[in-house]
Backbone as JSON, one array per atom type, in Angstrom:
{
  "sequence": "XXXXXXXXXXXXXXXXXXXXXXXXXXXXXXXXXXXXXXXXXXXXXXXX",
  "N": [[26.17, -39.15, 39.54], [23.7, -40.62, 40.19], [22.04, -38.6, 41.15], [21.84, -37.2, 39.33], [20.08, -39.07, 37.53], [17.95, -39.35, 38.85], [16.97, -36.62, 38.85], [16.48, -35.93, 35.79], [14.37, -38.13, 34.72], [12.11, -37.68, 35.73], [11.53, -35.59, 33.24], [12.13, -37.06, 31.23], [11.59, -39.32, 31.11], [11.74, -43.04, 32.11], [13.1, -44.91, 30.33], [14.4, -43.45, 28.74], [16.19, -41.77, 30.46], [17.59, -43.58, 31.66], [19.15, -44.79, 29.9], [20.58, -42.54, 28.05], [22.77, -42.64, 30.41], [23.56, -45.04, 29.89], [24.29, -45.33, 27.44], [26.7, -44.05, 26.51], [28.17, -44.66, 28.27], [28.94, -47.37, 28.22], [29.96, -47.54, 25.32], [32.14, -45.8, 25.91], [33.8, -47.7, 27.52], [33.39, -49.27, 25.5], [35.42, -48.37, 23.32], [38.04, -47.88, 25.07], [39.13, -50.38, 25.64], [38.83, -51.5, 23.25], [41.12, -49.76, 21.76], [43.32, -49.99, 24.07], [43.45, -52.98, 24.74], [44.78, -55.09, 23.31], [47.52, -54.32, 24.27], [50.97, -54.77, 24.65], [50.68, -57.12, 24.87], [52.06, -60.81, 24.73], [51.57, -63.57, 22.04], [51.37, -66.79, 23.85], [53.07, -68.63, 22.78], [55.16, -67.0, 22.07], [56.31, -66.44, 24.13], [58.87, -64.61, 26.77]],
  "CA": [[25.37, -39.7, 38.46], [22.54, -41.08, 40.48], [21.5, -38.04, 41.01], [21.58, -36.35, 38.24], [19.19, -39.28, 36.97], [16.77, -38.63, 39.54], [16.66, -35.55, 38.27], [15.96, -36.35, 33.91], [14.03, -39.11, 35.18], [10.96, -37.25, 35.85], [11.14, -34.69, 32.65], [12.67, -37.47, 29.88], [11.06, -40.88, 31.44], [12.45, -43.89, 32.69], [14.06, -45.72, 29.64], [15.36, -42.36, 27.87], [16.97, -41.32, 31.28], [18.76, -44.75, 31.79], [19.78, -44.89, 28.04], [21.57, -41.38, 28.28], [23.71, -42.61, 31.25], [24.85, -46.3, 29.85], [25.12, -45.98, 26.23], [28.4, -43.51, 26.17], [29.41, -45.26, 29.43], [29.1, -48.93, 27.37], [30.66, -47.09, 24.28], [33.92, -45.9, 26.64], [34.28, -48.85, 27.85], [34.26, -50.38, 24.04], [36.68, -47.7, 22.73], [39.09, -48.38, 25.56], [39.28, -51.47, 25.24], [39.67, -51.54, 21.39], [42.25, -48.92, 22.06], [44.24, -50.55, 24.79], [43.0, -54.2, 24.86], [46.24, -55.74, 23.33], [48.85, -53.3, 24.57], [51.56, -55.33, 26.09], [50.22, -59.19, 25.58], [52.32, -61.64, 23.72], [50.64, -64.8, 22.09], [51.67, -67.8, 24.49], [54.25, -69.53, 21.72], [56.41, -66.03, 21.69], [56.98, -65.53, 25.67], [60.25, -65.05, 26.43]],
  "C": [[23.96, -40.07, 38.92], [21.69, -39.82, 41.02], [21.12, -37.09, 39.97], [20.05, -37.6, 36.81], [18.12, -39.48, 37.41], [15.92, -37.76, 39.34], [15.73, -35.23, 36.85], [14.82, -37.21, 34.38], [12.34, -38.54, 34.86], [10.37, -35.93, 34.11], [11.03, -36.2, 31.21], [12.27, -38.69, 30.19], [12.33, -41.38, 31.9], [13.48, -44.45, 31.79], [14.84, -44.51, 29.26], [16.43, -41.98, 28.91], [18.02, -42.11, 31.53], [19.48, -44.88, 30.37], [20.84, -43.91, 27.9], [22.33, -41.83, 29.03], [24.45, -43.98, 30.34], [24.81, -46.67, 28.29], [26.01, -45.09, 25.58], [29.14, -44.38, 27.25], [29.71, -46.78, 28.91], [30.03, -48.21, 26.29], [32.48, -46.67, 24.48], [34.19, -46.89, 26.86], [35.21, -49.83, 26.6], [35.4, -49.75, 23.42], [37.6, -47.91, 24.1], [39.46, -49.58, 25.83], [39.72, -51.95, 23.95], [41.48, -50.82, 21.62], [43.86, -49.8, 23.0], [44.18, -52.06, 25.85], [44.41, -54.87, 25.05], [47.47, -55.23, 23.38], [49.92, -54.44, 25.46], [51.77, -56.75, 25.97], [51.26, -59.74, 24.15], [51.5, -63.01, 23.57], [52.11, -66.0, 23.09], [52.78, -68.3, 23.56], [54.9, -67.97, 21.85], [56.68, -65.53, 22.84], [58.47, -66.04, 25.59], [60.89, -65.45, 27.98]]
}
């Protein structure tokens, strides 16, 4: 990754090049998380 924005860097600037890398990698993060946040957890009053 860090090189490949080495690379953009110089054709697509500084903010556009950083923007492309961390707002699908922020966006995975939020869909897996939505996805498989509360897989698993019971609320505290229903452990068994």
């Amino acid at each position: 990754m860090p090189q490949v924005y080495v690379t953009l860097k110089p054709f697509i600037g500084f903010q556009s090049s950083f923007a492309l890398f961390v707002i699908p990698s922020c966006l995975a993060v939020f869909f897996y998380a939505r996805h498989y946040g509360q897989t698993g957890l019971l609320p505290l009053d229903q452990t068994q």
